[in-house]
Every structure is written in C-alpha cells, then in structure tokens.
C-alpha positions in Angstrom: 17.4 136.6 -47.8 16.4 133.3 -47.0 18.0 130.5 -50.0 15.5 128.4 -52.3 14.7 124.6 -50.7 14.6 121.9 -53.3 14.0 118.0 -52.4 15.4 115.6 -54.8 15.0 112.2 -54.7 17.3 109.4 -56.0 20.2 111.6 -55.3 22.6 109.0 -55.0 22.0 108.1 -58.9 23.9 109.8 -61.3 21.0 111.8 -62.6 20.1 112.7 -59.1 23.4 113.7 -58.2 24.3 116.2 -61.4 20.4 117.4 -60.7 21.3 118.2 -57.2 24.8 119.7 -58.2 22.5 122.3 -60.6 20.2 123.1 -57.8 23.0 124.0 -55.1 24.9 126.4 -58.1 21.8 128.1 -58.4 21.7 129.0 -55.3 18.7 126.1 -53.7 19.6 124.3 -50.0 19.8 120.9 -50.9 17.2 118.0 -49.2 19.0 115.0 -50.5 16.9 111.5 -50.3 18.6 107.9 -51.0 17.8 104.5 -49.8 20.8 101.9 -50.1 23.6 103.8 -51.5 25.2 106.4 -49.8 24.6 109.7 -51.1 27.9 112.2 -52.1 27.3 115.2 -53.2 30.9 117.2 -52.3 30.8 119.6 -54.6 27.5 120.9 -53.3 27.9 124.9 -52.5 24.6 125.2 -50.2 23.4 123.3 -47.1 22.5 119.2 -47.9 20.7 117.1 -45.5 20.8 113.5 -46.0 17.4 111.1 -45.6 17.0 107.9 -46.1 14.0 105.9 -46.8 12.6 103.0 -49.1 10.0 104.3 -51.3 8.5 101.6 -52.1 6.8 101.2 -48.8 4.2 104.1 -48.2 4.7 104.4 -44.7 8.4 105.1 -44.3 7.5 107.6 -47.1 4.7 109.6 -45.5 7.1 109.6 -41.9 9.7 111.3 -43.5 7.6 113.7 -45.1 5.6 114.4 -41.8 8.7 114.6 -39.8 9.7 117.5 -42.0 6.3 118.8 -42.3 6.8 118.9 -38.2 9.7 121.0 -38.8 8.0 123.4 -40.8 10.3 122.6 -43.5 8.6 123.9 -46.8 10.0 123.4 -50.4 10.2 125.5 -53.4 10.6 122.5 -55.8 10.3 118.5 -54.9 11.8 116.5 -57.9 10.9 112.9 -57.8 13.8 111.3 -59.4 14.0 107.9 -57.8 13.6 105.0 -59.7 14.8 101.4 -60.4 15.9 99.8 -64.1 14.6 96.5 -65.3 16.0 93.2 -66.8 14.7 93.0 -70.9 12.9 90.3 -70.7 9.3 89.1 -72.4 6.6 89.8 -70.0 5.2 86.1 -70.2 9.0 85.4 -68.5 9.1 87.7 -65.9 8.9 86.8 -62.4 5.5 88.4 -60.1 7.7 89.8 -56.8 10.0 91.7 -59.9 6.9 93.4 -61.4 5.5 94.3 -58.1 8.7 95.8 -56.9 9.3 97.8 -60.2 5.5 99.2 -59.7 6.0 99.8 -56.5 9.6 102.1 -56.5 8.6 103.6 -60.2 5.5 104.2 -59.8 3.9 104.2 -56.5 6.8 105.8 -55.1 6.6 108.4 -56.7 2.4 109.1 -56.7 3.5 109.1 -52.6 6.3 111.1 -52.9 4.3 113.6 -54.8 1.1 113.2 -52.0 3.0 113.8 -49.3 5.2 116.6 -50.6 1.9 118.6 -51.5 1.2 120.3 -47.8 5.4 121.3 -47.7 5.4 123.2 -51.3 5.5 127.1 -51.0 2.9 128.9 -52.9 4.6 129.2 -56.8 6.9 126.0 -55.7 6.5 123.2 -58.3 6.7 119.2 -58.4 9.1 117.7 -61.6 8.6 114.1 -61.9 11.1 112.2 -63.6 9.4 109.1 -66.1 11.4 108.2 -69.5 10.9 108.1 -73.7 9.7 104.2 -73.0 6.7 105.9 -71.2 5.9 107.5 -74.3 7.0 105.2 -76.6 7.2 101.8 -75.1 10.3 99.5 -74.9 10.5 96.2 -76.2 10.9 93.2 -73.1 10.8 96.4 -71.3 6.8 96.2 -70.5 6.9 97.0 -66.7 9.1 99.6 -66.4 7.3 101.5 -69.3 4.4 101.0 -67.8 5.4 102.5 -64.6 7.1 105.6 -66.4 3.9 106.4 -68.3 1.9 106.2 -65.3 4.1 108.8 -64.2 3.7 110.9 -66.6 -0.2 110.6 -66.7 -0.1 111.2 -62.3 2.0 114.5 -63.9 -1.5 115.3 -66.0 -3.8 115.0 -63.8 -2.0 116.8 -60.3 -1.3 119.5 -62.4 -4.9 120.2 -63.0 -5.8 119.6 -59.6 -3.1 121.8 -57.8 -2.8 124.7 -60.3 -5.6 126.5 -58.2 -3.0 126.5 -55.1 -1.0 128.2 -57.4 1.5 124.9 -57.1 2.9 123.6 -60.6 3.7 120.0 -62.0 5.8 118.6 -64.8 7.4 116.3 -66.0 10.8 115.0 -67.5 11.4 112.0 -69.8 15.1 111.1 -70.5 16.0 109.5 -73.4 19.3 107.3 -73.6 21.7 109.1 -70.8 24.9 108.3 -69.6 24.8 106.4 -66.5 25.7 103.5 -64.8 21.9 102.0 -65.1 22.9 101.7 -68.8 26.1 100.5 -68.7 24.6 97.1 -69.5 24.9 98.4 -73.5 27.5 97.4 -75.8 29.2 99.6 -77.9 27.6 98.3 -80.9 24.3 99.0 -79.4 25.3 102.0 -78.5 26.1 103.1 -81.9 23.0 102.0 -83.1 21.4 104.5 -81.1 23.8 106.9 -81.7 23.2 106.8 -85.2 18.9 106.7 -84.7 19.3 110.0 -82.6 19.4 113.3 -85.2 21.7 114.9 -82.4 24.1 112.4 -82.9 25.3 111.6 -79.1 24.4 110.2 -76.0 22.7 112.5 -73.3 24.4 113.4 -70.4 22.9 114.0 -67.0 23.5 117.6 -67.3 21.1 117.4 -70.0 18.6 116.4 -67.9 19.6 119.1 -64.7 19.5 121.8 -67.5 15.7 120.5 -68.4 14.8 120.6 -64.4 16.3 124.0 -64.4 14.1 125.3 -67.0 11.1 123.6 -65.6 11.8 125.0 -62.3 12.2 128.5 -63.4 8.9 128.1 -65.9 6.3 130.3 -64.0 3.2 129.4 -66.5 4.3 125.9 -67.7 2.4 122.8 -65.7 1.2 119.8 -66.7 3.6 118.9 -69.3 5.9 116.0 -70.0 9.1 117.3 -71.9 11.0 114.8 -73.5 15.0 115.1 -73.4 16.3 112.5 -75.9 17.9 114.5 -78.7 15.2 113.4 -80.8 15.4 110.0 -80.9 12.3 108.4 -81.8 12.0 104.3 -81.1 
C-alpha cells in the first residue's frame, strides 16, 4: 500500500517542523520546503525530501512545482506554512522594500504556492493554508502582516469554492500566540498579559497547531473554513 504524500512549506520553522513531525507519525512521506535555513527534521519516521526555493519570487516557485509535476509526484495534502514576521511599527514609519517583501513571502507566496500545487493534488487531497488571529482581528503597528494573513484567509474562501467540484478541499489555520522563536521578541511581562487575556490560560504550542492540520486533513466534508487556534484569546 502505497504511503500518504504531504508538502509542507516552512518546514524549517518551528511550526513547520512539529507539522511535519505529525504528518510522518501518521504515516504521510514527507516533501519538506525551506529557503535559507536548513531544514532537520530527524525524528521523521517516513521518507523526507528536501527543496529549497524563495517564495517570494514566482518563478522559482512554479519550477519546483513543475519539476515535481514532471515527476508525477502528486500530493494528498499541500500545507502552505511559510511565512515571515514583522517589526511593530506605525505604518506611516515603515519602510516600502519591507512592506513589499512581507506581501510578497505572506501573501503572494502562498496564492502561488497554492496555484501551482493545484494540478499535483489527488482527488479528495486538500490545501491548509496557514494565516494568523491578526488576520481576523488586526494587530496594532502590525498593519502589513495582518494584511497579508487575511488575504490568506480570504484566497482560503474563494479556492475552496472553486476547486470543491474537483472534489479537492481548502482550509485554513490561524494561530494565535505560539511558542516559537518568531515570538521570542516578548517579555515576560507581556507575556503574562496575554496569558492572563486567553480563557485557556497558556501559551499555544506548535503541537497545537499540527493537531488542528491533522484534523483539517482528516475532515472529508469541511472546506473553505478558517479555524482559529488561540485558546480563545480575543484582541
């Protein structure tokens, strides 16, 4: 019996990494994209192949996805996890080339990660895009990267109207404060204030978020929706 194939990007970010872990112990082969950072994922039980590529630039996006479209390499979920963080800072301060270049890794990225991932899906496979609460909510001298994150969760919307009559799915994910290294740049005093604004009381954890994919994955008649893992917290 031939194993699941999942795609993941981002996987050398800690979400991406514990995403990928839950993939390979469920039994998926493991398509593992990074850019600068070297992606290590161990622990992984199933095959992992390695790519490397800049989202940000179309191109080098739509050759990997042909070269493994030439393979006849087809996928039962792509998640689209890659992303960058941005400085707080009022939007009147912020410089043009850093708004482009969030746009274009958030957002763009990921509208051509999901286009060219389309023709390698399996019938039933499924996209899950990764966005964030701030694309529901907003973030304060966050402006940009909210924006890109609700685009991301509108693109969810809209492909998963178009593609449900290919019997293909897509959803969506939207983290609230996690445990990572992209926000380490919290004190612990502003950590406990969000602590103490989440009813769950605590900080999510990545595995939080690779349980969430899990469930999306395994959803047969759930598309098109944006599920929020944040413990509640409300901002």
């Amino acid at each position: 019996m031939l194993r699941k194939q999942a795609l993941v990007t981002g996987a050398s970010g800690d979400i991406g990494k514990c995403i990928a872990l839950a993939l390979s112990n469920e039994g998926y082969d493991l398509f593992l994209c990074g850019n600068k950072n070297k992606i290590d994922i161990s622990q992984a039980k199933t095959k992992v192949v390695e790519l490397y590529f800049d989202q940000s630039q179309p191109e080098k996006v739509k050759a990997i996805f042909k070269k493994l479209q030439d393979e006849n390499i087809k996928f039962d979920l792509v998640v689209c996890n890659a992303g960058i963080a941005e400085e707080e800072m009022m939007l009147i301060d912020k410089a043009d080339e850093v708004i482009d270049n969030i746009l274009k890794v958030n957002l763009h990225g990921t509208i051509y990660c999901n286009k060219y991932s389309i023709p390698l899906l399996k019938k039933g496979g499924s996209i899950i895009n990764i966005s964030s609460f701030l694309g529901v909510y907003g973030g304060s001298c966050e402006p940009i990267y909210s924006a890109s994150k609700a685009g991301i969760i509108g693109l969810t919307k809209a492909l998963a109207k178009e593609l449900a009559p290919l019997h293909l799915r897509v959803n969506c994910i939207s983290p609230g404060l996690i445990d990572t290294k992209m926000n380490s740049c919290f004190n612990d005093e502003e950590k406990s204030r969000l602590i103490e604004a989440t009813p769950l009381n605590r900080i999510g954890t990545c595995e939080d978020v690779a349980k969430a994919v899990l469930y999306l994955a395994n959803s047969d008649f759930v598309t098109g929706e944006n599920l929020i893992v944040s413990g509640g917290l409300i901002i």
